[in-house]
C-alpha positions in Angstrom: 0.0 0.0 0.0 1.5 3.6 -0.5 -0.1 6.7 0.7 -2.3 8.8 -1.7 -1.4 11.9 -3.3 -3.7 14.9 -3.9 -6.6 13.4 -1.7 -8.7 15.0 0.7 -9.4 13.5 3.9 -12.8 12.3 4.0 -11.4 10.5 0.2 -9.7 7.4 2.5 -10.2 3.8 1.6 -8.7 0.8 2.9 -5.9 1.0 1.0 -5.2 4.2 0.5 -2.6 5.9 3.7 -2.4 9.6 3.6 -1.2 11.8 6.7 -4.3 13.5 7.7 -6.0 13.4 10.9 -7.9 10.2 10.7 -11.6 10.7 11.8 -11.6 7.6 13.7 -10.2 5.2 15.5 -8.5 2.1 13.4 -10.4 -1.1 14.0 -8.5 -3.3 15.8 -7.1 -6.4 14.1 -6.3 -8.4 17.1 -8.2 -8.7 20.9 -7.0 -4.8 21.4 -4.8 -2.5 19.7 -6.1 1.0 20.8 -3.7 3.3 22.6 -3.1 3.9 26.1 -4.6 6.3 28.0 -2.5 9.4 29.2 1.0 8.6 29.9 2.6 10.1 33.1 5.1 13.0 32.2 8.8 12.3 32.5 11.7 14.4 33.5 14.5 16.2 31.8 16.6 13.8 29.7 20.0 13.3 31.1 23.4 14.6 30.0 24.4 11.8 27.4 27.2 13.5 26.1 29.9 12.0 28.7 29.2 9.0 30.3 26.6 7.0 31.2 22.8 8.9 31.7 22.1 10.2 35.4 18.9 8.7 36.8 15.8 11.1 36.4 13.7 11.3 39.3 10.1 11.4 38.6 7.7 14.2 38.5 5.0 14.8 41.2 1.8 11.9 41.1 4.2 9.8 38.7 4.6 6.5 39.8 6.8 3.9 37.7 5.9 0.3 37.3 9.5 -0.5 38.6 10.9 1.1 42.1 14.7 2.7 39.9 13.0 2.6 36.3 16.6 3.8 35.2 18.8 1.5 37.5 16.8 -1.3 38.6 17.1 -5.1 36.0 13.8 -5.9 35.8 12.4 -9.4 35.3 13.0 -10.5 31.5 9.7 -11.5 30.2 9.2 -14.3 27.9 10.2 -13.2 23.8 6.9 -13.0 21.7 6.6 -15.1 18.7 7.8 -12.2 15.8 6.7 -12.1 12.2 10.1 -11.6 10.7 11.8 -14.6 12.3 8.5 -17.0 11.2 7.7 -15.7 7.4 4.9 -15.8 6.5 3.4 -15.5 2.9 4.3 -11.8 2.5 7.7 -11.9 4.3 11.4 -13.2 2.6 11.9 -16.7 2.9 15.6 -16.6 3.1 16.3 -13.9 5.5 19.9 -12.9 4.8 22.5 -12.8 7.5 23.4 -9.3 8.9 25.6 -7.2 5.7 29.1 -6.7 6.5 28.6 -3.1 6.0 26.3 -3.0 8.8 29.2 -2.1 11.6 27.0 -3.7 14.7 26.8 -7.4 15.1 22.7 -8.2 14.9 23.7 -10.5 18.2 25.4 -8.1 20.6 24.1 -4.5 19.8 21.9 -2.8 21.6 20.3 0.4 21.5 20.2 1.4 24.8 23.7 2.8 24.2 23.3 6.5 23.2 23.0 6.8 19.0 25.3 9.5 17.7 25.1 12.1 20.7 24.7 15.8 19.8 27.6 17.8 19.6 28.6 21.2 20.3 24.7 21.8 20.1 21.6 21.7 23.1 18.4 21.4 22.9 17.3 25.2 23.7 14.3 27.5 23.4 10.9 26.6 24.0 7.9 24.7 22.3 7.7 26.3 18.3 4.1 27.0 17.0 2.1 24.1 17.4 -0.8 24.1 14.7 -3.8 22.3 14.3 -4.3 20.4 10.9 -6.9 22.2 8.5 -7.8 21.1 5.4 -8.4 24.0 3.5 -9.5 23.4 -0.3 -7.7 24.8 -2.9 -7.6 25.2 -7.0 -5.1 22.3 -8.0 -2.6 24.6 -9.6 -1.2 22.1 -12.1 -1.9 18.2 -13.5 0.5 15.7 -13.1 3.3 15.3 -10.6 5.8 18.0 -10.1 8.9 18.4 -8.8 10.5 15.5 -5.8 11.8 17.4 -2.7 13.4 15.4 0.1 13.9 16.2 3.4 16.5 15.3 6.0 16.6 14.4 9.5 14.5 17.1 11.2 15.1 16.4 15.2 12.8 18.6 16.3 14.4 21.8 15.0 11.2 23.5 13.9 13.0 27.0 12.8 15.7 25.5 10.9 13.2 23.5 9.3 10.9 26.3 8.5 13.6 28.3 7.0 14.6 26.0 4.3 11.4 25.3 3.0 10.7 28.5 2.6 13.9 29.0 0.7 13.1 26.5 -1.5 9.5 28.1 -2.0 8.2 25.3 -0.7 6.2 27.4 2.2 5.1 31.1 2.7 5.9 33.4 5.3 2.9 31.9 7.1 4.2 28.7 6.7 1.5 27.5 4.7 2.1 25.8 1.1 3.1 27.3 -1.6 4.7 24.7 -3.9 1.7 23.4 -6.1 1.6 20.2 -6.9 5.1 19.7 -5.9 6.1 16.6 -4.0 7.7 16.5 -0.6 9.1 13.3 1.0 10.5 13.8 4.6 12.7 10.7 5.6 11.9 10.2 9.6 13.4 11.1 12.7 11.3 14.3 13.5 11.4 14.3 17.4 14.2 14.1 20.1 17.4 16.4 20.6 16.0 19.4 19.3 13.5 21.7 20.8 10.1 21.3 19.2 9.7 17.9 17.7 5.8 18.0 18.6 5.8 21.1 16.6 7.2 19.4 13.9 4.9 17.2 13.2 2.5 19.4 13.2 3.7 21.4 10.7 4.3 18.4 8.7 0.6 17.1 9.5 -1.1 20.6 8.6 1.3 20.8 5.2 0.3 17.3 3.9 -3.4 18.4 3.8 -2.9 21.8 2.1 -0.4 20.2 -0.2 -2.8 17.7 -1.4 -5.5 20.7 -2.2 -2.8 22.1 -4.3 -2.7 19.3 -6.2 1.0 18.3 -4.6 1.6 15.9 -1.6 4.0 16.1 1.6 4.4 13.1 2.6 7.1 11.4 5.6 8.8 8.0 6.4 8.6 6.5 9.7 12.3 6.9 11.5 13.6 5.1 14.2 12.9 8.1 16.7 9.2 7.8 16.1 9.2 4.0 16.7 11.5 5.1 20.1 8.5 7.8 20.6 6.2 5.0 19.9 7.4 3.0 22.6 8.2 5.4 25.2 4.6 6.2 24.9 3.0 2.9 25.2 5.2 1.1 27.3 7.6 3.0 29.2 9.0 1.4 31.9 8.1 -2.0 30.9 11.4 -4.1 30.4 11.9 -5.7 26.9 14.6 -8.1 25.6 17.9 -6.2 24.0 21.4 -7.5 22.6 22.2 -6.8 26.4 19.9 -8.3 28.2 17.1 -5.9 29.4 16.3 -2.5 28.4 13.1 -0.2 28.8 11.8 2.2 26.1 11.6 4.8 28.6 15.5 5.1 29.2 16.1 4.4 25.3 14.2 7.3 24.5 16.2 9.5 27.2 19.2 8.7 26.7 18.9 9.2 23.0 17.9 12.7 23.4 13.8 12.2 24.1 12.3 16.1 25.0 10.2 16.1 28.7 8.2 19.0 26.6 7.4 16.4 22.9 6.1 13.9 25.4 3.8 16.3 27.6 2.4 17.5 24.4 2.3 14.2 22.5 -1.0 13.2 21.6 -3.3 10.1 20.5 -3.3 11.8 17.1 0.1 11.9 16.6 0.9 8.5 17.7 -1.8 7.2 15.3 0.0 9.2 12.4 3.4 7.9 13.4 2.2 4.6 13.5 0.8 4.9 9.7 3.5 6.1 8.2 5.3 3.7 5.5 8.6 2.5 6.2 10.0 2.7 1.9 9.0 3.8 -1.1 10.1 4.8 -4.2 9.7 7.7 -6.5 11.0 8.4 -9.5 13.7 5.7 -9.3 14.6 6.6 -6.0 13.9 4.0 -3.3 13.5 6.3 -0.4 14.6 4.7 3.4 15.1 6.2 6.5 18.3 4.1 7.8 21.2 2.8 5.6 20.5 -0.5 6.8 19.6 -3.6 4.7 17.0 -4.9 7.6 13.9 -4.0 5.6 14.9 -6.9 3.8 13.9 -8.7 6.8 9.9 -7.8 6.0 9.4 -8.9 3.0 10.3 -8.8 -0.8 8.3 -5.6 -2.0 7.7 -2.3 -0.9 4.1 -3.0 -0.2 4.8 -5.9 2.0 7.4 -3.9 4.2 5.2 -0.9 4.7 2.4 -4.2 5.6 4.1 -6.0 7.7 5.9 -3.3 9.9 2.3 -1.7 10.3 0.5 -5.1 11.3 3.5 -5.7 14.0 2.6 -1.8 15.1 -0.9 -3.0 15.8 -0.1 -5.9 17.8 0.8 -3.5 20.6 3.7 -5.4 21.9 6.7 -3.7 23.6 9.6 -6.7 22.6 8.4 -6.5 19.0 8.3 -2.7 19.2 11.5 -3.0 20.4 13.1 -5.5 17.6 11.8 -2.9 15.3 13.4 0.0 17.1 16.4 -1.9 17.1 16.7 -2.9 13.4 16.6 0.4 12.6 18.7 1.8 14.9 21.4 0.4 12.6 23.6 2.3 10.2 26.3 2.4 8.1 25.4 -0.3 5.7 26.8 1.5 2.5 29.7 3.1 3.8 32.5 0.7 3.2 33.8 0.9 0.1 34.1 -3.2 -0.7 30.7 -4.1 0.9 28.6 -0.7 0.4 27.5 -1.1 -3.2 27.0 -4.2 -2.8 24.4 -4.1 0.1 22.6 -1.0 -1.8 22.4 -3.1 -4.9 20.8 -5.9 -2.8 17.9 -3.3 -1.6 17.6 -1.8 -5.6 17.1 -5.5 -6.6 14.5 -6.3 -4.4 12.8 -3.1 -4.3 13.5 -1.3 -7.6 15.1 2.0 -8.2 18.8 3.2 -9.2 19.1 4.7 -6.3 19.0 4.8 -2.4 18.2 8.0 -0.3 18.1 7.6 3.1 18.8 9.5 6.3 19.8 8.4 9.5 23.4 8.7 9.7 24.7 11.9 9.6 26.9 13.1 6.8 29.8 13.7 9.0 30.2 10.4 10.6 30.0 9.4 7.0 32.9 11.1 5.8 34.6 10.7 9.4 34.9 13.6 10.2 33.7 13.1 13.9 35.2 10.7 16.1 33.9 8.1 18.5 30.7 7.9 20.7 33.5 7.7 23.2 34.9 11.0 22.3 37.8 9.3 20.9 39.5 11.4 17.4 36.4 13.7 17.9 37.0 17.1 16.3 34.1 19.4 15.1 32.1 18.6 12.2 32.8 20.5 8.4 30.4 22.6 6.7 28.0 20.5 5.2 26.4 22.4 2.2 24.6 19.1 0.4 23.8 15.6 0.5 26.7 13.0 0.4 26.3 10.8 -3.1 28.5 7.7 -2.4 28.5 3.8 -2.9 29.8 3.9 -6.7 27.1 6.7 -6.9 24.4 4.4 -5.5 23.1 5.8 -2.0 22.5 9.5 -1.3 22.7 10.5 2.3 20.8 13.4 3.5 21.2 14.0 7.2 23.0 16.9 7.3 23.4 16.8 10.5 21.3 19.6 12.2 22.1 18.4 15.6 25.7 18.9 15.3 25.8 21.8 14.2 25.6 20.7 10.9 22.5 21.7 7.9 19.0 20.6 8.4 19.0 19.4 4.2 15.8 20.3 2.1 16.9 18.9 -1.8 15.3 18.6 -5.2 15.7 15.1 -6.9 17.4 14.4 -9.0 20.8 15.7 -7.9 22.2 18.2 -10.4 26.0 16.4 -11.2 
């Protein structure tokens, strides 16, 4: 299934996904997959950049499932049965071991362990402007598709955001669009780090509706920050099964930059949007990812039956296969050795289509190495970045710029001009 372009939102079938506010609540497809009620806030997230994260004590009238939700090893529970380990009809029935360009070993990593920290950059200011979606109807401007924009790794910087968009006229000084029936395809990761990643999605939400008036679409990926978001919603302090040993959403989504302001603002709507949103597709010969990791091979052998199955494990409202999700896509750096790289990226092209792979994820400057460790070890400060990075023979596109490294919050027109 792939999400409809230039639809309004009472125009929804049951294949069709668009990012509008749905008008009600998805039927469940098991015994019960609605959402939880209202989660309890959280506190700041600790200082990640040094060491290991400092416990956060709990606001006032919260009360954790475990007595030191950040210190404590809970019980391990019992592993769920998981479709991507039993395929099914829809799923690959030779699930390839993990690609040597994948740096992590699929056995031993976790993570738990902080995911490219922030550098030389906080999380500072307050919430952006938080708008409601509106679908207001417009004269389609133009037939047929027009132009591809992508969009980076966002982070929750709202201004940054807003400021290239509107330099590539994509949006008006009053944020609304302006682009036509221009395409727009953001590539995940909208919350966590910086300071407005509710805002955001908003944005994003509100844009996708107005776009599809104009006769365009805006359209997004699911990242792994909204799967952490997901979970740190739904399950918090619940213990799951990780790499090493046992783990909790709640202090995955701390230590990896989670905002105490996005979750006291998160709400039902957003989680139902996150949870819709496609993992791949492909426009225009570019098979559009999130991570630089071959795991979506691990759900199946088309597009469609990725987006399918990584929705239906969604629904079954289980934190461990939340959690192997999250995980999967927490890995990077499938492309980037020079040997393996092209090889893994022609593996995803062959199954999926396309000539080539954009993804976000990984920013450009661990890339190129031009940061050091996790660990602080070699670290210097980031170049410029003034583009995406083209490498793997000319087969993968990266286009985090980096945004929370004081790097570029990337908004680019495909294709690439050479």
């Amino acid at each position: 299934m792939t999400q409809g372009a230039g639809q309004g939102p009472a125009m929804r079938t049951d294949t069709l996904r668009d990012f509008r506010v749905p008008v009600s609540e998805p039927a469940p497809r098991e015994a019960s997959t609605g959402l939880p009620g209202d989660a309890p806030g959280y506190g700041g997230h600790p200082a990640y950049y040094g060491g290991a994260p400092t416990p956060v004590p709990p606001v006032p009238g919260y009360v954790p499932g475990q007595p030191e939700y950040l210190g404590s090893t809970p019980t391990a529970r019992p592993a769920p049965e998981t479709v991507p380990h039993q395929r099914t009809a829809t799923a690959r029935a030779d699930a390839p071991a993990p690609e040597p360009g994948d740096d992590e070993p699929d056995d031993g990593y976790t993570p738990t362990q902080r995911d490219l920290p922030v550098i030389g950059r906080g999380a500072q200011g307050g919430p952006g402007d938080t708008v409601q979606v509106q679908y207001v109807p417009q004269e389609a401007q133009a037939t047929g598709p027009g132009p591809l924009y992508v969009v980076g790794d966002v982070h929750g910087y709202l201004d940054e955001l807003v400021t290239e968009l509107q330099a590539q006229d994509l949006i008006d000084a009053d944020r609304r669009w302006s682009a036509g029936n221009a395409r727009l395809w953001f590539l995940g990761d909208f919350t966590d780090r910086g300071p407005d990643g509710i805002g955001v999605i908003d944005l994003v939400m509100r844009l996708s509706a107005e776009a599809a008036a104009a006769g365009g679409y805006c359209k997004a990926l699911m990242g792994n920050h909204e799967l952490l978001l997901i979970g740190a919603k739904r399950f918090g302090d619940t213990p799951v099964h990780s790499g090493a040993g046992t783990a909790t959403f709640q202090a995955a989504w701390l230590l990896n930059g989670g905002q105490r302001t996005d979750m006291e603002r998160l709400e039902d709507v957003h989680l139902q949007w996150m949870c819709r949103l496609d993992a791949a597709t492909l426009e225009d010969g570019h098979l559009l990812l999130h991570s630089d990791t071959t795991a979506y091979l691990d759900y199946g052998d088309s597009i469609e039956d990725v987006n399918d199955t990584i929705h239906e494990l969604l629904n079954r409202n289980d934190a461990d296969i939340t959690w192997d999700l999250f995980r999967k896509f927490t890995k990077r750096f499938a492309f980037r050795d020079e040997e393996t790289g092209p090889h893994a990226v022609r593996e995803l092209l062959g199954t999926y289509g396309g000539g080539r792979v954009v993804h976000g994820h990984s920013p450009i400057p661990y890339l190129l190495g031009e940061v050091g460790t996790e660990d602080g070890d070699g670290a210097r400060g980031p170049e410029a970045v003034d583009g995406p990075h083209v490498y793997a023979e000319g087969l993968a596109i990266a286009m985090d710029g980096g945004v929370t490294m004081a790097g570029k919050l990337l908004v680019v027109q495909l294709p690439l001009r050479d």
